[in-house]
C-alpha positions as CSV (number, residue, x, y, z in Angstrom):
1,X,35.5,-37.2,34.3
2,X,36.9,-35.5,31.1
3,X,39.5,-33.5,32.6
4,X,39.4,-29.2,31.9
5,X,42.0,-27.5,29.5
6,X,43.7,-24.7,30.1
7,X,42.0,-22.5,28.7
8,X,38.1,-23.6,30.6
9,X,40.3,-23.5,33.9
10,X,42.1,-19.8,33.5
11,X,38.5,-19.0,32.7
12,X,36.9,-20.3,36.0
13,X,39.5,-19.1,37.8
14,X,38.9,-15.9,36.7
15,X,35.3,-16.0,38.7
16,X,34.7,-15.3,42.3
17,X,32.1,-17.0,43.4
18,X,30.6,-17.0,46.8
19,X,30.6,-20.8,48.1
20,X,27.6,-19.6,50.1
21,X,24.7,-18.1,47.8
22,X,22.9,-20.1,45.8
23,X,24.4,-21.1,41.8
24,X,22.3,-21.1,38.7
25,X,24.4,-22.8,36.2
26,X,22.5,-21.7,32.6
27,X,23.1,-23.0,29.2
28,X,22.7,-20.6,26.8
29,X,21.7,-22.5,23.2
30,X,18.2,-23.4,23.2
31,X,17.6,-22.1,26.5
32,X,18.7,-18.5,26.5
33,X,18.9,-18.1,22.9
34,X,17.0,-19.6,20.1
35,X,19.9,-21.5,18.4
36,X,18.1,-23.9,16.3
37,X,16.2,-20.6,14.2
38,X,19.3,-18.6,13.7
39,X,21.5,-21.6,12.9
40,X,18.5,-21.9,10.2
41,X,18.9,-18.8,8.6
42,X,23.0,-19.4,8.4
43,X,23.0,-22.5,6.6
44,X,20.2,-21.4,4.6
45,X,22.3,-18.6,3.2
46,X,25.3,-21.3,2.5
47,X,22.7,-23.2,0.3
48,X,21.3,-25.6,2.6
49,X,17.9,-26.3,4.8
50,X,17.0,-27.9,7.9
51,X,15.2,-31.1,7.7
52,X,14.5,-32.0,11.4
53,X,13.5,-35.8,11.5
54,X,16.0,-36.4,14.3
55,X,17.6,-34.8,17.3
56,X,21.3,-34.0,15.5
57,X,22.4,-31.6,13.0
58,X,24.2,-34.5,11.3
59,X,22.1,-36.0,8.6
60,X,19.4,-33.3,9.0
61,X,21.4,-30.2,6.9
62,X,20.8,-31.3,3.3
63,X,21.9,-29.2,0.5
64,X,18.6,-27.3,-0.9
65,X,19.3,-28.0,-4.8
66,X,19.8,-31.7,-4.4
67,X,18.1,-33.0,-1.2
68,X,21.2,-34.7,-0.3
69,X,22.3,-34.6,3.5
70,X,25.6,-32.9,3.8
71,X,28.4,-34.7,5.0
72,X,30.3,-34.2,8.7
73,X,32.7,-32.0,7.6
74,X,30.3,-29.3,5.9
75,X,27.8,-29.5,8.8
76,X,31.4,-28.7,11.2
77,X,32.1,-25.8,8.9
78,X,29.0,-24.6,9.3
79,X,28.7,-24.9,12.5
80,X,32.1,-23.2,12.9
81,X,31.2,-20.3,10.4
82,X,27.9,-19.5,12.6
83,X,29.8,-19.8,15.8
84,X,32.6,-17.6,14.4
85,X,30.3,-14.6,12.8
86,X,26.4,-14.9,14.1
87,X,26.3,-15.4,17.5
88,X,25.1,-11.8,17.7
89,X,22.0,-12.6,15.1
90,X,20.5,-15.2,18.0
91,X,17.2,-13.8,19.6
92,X,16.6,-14.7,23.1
93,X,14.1,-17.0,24.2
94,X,11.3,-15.5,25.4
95,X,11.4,-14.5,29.1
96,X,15.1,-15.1,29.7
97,X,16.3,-12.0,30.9
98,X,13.3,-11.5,32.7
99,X,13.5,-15.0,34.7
100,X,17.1,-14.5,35.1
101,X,17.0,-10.8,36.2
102,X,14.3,-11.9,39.2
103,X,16.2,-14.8,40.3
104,X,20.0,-12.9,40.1
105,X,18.4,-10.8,43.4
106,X,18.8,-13.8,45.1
107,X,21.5,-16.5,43.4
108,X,24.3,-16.0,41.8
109,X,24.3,-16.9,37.7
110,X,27.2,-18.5,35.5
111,X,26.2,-19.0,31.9
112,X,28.2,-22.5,31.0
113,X,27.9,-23.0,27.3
114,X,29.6,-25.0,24.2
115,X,30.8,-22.2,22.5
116,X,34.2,-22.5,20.8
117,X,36.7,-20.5,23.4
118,X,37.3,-17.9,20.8
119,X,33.9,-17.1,20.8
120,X,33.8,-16.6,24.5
121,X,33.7,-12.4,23.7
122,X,31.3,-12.5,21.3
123,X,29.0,-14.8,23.1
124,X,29.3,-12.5,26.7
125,X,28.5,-9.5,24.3
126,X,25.4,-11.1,22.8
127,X,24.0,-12.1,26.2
128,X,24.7,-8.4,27.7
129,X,23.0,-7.0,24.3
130,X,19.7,-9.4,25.5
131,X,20.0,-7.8,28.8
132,X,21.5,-11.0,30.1
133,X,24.9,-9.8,31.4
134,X,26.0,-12.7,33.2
135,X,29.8,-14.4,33.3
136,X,30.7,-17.0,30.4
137,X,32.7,-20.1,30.9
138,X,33.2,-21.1,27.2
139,X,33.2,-25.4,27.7
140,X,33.5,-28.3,25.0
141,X,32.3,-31.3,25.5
142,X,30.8,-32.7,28.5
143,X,29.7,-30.3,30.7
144,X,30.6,-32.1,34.2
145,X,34.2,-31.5,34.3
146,X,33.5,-27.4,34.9
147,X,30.5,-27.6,36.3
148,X,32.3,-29.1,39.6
149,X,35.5,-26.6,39.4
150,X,32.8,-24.3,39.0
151,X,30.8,-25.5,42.2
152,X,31.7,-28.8,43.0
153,X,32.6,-27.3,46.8
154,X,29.6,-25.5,46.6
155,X,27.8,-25.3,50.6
156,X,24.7,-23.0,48.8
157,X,22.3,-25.0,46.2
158,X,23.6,-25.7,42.7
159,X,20.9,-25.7,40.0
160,X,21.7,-26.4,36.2
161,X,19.5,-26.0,33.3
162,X,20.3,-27.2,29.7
163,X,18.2,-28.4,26.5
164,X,20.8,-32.0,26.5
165,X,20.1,-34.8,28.7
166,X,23.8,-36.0,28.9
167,X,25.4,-32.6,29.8
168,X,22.5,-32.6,32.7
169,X,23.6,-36.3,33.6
170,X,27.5,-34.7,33.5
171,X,27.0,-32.3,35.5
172,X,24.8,-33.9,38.6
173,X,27.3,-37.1,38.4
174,X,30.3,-34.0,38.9
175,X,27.9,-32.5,41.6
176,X,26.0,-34.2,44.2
177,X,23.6,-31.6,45.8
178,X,22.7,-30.1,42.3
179,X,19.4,-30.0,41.1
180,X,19.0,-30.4,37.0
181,X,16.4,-28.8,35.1
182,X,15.5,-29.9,31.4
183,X,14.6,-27.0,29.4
184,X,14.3,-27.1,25.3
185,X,13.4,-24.0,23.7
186,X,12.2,-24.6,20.5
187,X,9.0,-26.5,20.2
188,X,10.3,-28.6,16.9
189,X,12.9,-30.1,19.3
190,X,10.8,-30.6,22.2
191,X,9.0,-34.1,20.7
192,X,12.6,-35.4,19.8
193,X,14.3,-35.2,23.2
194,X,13.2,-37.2,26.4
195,X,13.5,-35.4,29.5
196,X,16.8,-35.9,31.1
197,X,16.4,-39.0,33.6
198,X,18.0,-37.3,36.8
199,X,16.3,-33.9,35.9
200,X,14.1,-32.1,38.8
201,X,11.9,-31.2,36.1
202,X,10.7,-30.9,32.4
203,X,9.8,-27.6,31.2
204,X,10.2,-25.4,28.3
205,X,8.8,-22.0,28.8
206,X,10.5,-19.1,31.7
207,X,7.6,-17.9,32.8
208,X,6.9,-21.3,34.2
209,X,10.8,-22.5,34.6
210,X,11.5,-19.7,36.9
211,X,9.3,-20.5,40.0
212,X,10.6,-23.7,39.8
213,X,14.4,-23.1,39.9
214,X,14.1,-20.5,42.7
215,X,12.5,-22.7,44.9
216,X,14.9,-25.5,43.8
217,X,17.8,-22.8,45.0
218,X,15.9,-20.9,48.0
219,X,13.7,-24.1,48.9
């Protein structure tokens, strides 16, 4: 397991969770938030477009004059320039807050993301500002390493819900009694990604996810 830096420990350490009451573990990108559109509008303003053949960013940005697909290290700095300055610009997805509002009456709720650490303010601020004011733990990489200093002890249920299949493999290898849920927001990406082999279950819409993780948590 990809052991936690410094700075992904002083921030779960910061959190006092109660071993006892039932863990929602949320990403936010593409299942709070709908990455993939304001990502669009970013690298549209640097002078490039999303062709989505695949499911990666790499080989998929092409520069809009000439077609060509940008190389790694513009698609990083793009990446880092929208982590850095529009992470406020992201709608939610549809029914977030809602879901997450009903089910924080009975579980508590960590949002574990890949946001660059810097960015750790910014994201908390955008989530309060789409009435999701829930804790941050700002990871990178896989996603199993926090997740189980997060709860790994956890007595209570542990559910986890992200748009990747590995980072739901990470995590339920990290924790045994947690339940995975597969959730992809945006409906281009939803054909390109395979539910998550261990996942409880496949679903894409809150209205419908949300009876399904509170009874995966309450039973």
């Amino acid at each position: 397991m990809t052991e936690l830096s410094d700075s992904i420990r002083t921030q779960i350490d910061s959190l006092r969770l109660d071993s006892a009451k039932p863990l929602l573990l949320c990403d936010a990108d593409e299942v709070l938030f709908q990455f993939l559109r304001g990502l669009e509008r970013h690298i549209e303003d640097e002078g490039y477009h999303l062709d989505l053949v695949s499911f990666s960013l790499f080989g998929n940005i092409k520069h809009t004059e000439t077609g060509e697909a940008a190389a790694r290290e513009q698609v990083a700095e793009l990446l880092k320039g929208f982590f850095a300055n529009r992470l406020h610009e992201l709608d939610p997805v549809p029914g977030a807050a809602e879901a997450l509002a009903s089910l924080s009456r009975d579980a508590q709720i960590v949002v574990l993301t890949n946001t660059p650490p810097p960015q750790r303010a910014a994201r908390a601020a955008a989530l309060k500002a789409g009435g999701m004011p829930y804790p941050v733990i700002a990871n990178e990489g896989p996603k199993g390493a926090a997740a189980g200093a997060l709860a790994g002890a956890h007595k209570a249920p542990v559910v986890f819900v992200d748009d990747i299949p590995h980072n739901i493999d990470s995590v339920l290898e990290a924790i045994a009694h947690a339940q995975g849920i597969h959730f992809v927001a945006d409906e281009r990406l939803r054909p390109l990604i395979p539910k998550a082999p261990k996942a409880l279950h496949r679903v894409d819409e809150w209205p419908e996810a949300e009876p399904l993780i509170r009874a995966a948590l309450l039973g």
